[in-house]
SEVO-981459 format. One record per residue (C-alpha): x, y, z. Coordinates in steps of 0.05 Angstrom, whole numbers, plus 5000, padded with zeros to 4 digits. Example, Ala and Ser with C-alpha at 12.3 -4.5 7.8 and 13.67 -1.06 7.14 Angstrom:
# SEVO-981459
SITE      X      Y      Z
SITE   5246   4910   5156
SITE   5273   4979   5143
***
This chain:
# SEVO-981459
SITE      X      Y      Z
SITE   2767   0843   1526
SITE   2750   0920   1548
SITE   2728   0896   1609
SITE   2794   0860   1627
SITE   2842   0910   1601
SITE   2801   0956   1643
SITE   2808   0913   1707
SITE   2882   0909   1693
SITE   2895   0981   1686
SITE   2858   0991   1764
SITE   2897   0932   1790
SITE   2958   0963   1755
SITE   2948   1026   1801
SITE   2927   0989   1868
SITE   2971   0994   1921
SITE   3022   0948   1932
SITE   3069   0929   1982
SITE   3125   0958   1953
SITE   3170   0923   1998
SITE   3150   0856   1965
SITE   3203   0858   1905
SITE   3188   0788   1884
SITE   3119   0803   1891
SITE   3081   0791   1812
SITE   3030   0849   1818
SITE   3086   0893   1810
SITE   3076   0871   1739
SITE   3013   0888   1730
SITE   3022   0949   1699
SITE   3060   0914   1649
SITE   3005   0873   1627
SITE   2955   0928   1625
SITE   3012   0956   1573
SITE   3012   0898   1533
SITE   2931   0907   1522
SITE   2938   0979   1494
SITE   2997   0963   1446
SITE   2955   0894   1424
SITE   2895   0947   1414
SITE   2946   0990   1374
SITE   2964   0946   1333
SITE   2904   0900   1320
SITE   2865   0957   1301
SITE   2894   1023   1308
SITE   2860   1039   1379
SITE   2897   1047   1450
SITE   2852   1036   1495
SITE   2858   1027   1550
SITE   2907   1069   1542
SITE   2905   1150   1523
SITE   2956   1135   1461
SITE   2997   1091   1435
SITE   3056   1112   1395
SITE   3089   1046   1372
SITE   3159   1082   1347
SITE   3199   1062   1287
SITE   3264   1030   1280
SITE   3307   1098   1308
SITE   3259   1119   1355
SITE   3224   1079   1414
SITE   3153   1072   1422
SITE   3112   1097   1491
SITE   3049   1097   1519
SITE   3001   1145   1556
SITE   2957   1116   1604
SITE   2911   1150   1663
SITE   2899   1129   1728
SITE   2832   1104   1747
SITE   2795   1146   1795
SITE   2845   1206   1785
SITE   2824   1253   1723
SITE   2887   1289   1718
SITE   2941   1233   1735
SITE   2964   1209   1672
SITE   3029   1156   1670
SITE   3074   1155   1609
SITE   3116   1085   1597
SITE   3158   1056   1549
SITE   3126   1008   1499
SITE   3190   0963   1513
SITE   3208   0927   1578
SITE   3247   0977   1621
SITE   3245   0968   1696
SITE   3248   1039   1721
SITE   3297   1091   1733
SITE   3351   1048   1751
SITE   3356   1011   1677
SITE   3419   1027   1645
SITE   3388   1032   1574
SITE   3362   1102   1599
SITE   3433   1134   1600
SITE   3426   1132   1519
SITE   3382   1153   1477
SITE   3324   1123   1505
SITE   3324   1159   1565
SITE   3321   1227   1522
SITE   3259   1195   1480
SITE   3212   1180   1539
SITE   3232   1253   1561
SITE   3208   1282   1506
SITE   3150   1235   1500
SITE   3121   1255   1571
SITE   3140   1327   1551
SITE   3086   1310   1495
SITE   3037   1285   1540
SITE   3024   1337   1586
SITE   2974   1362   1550
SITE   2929   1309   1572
SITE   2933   1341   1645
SITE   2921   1412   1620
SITE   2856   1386   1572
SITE   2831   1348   1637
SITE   2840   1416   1680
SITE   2802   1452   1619
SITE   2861   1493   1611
SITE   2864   1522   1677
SITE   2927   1505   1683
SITE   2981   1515   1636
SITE   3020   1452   1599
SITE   3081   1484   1625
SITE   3067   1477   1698
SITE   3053   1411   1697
SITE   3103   1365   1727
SITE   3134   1303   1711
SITE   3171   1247   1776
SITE   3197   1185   1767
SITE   3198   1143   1838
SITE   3254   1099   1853
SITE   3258   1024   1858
SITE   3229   1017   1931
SITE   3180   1077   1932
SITE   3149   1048   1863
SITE   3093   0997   1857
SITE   3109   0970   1790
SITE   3178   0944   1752
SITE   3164   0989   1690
SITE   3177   1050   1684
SITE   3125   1102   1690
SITE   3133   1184   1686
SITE   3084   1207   1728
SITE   3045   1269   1697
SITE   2995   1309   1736
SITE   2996   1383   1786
SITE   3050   1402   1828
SITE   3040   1417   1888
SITE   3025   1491   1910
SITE   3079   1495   1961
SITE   3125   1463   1919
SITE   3111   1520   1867
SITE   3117   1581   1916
SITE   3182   1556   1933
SITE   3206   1553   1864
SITE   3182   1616   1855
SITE   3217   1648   1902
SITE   3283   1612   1898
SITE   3280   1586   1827
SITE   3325   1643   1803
SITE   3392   1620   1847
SITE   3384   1547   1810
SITE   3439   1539   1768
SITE   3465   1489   1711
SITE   3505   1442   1761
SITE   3465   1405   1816
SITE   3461   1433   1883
SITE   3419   1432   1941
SITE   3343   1472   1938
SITE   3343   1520   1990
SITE   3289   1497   2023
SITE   3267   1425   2035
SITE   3212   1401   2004
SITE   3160   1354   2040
SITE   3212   1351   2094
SITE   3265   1321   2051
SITE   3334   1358   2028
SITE   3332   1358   1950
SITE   3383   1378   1903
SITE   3360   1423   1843
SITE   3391   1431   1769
SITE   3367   1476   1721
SITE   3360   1465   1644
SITE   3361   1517   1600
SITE   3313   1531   1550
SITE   3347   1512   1493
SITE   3370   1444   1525
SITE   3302   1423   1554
SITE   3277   1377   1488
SITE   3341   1342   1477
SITE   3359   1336   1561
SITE   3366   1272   1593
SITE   3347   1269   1657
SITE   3365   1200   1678
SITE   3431   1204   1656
SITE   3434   1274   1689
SITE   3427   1234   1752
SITE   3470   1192   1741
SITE   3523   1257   1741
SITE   3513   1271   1813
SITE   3568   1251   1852
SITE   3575   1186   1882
SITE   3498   1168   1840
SITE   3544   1131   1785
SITE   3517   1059   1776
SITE   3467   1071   1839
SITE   3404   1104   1819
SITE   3356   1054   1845
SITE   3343   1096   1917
SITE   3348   1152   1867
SITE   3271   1193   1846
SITE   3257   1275   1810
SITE   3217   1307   1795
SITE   3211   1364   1740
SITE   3179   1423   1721
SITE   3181   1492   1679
SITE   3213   1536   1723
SITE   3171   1587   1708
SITE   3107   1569   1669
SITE   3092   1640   1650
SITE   3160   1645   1618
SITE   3193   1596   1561
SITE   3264   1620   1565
SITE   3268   1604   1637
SITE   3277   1527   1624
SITE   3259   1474   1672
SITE   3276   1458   1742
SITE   3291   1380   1756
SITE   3291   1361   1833
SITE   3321   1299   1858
SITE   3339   1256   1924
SITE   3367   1200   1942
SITE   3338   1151   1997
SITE   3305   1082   2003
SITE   3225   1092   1981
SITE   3249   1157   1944
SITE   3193   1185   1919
SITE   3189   1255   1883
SITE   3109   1239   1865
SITE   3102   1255   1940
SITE   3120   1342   1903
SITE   3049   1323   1867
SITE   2981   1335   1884
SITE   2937   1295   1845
SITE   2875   1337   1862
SITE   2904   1397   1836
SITE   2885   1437   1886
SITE   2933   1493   1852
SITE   2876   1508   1800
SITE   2831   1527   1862
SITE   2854   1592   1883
SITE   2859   1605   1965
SITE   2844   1528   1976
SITE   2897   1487   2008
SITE   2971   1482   1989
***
């Protein structure tokens, strides 16, 4: 049984033509997520996953699960069928609860890293329908990119509360940028956030962000969410899942 959940947590994380919708691979992941909350409950293990938290009757359950072949990439998902960032059930409550719960788990990037990098800085993205592989939703966990944090270094302090564009683009695409403060940050929602930008009402599936402290050396600076709208959005692309960041002078 090991061996299969294993094989369907790789094939989970394969790529896929994304452009197949119909295609049945894009449930994979789904399956693999089915193995970890059988393992939960069958005998308080979650492998294959890294945890398995299986909620209560106010408060949905999710799932941390790393990507084969990629130490620091971790993906958290509901334990429930939601399709991705476009499922209207994330506007409520929900939507707030697998915040916090991949706020929880990024940890499990800084105790890969050894603590060389700081839970703060790691960032969380959510791709959109086309520029996904698989129909449930997964926050992406893992580095941000080093370019991506020099530029919100030096322009993270004209980011306000109200969405506007980033100053700069980032990986050659125009993002808009929304600060939350501090204080707001554990109870924030950021797919109903979305969801606020003009004309985004009702049509978030070309819709991706990404987020991250906006500056991980200070608390009360809050975070930084950045998101764009396109077909194949995909804010993972603001990631570098080798973490070259921890390497100082090596690559960006």
């Amino acid at each position: 049984m090991r061996r299969m959940l294993a094989i369907g947590t790789l094939l989970a994380f394969t790529l896929i033509p994304v452009a197949d919708a119909a295609n049945p691979a894009r449930d994979v992941l789904w399956v693999a997520l089915q193995g970890c909350v059988l393992a939960k409950k069958a005998a308080g293990r979650s492998f294959p996953c890294l945890s398995v938290d299986l909620g209560d009757g106010e408060r949905p359950g999710s799932a941390v699960l790393r990507a084969p072949g990629e130490p620091t990439h971790v993906v958290v998902m509901p334990t429930d069928n939601v399709s991705g960032i476009e499922a209207p059930v994330l506007q409520g409550p929900r939507g707030v609860a697998y915040w916090q719960a991949a706020l929880r788990a990024r940890h499990f990037v800084s105790d890969a890293l050894q603590g060389r990098l700081p839970a703060a800085a790691v960032g969380l993205g959510v791709n959109s329908v086309d520029g996904r592989s698989q129909d449930q939703l997964h926050i992406h966990l893992d580095c941000m990119h080093r370019g991506v944090m020099a530029a919100l270094k030096a322009h993270g302090s004209t980011i306000g509360e109200s969405w506007a564009p980033f100053p700069v683009l980032l990986d050659e695409d125009q993002y808009l940028a929304l600060r939350v403060p501090a204080d707001a940050v554990e109870h924030f929602n950021p797919f109903a956030a979305l969801a606020r930008v003009p004309g985004w009402q009702g049509n978030l599936h070309d819709a991706s962000f990404a987020a991250v402290a906006a500056d991980p050396d200070d608390p009360g600076a809050g975070m930084i969410v950045l998101a764009y709208r396109m077909p194949e959005a995909s804010a993972e692309a603001l990631m570098d899942h080798t973490c070259r960041v921890t390497r100082p002078g090596r690559g960006s």
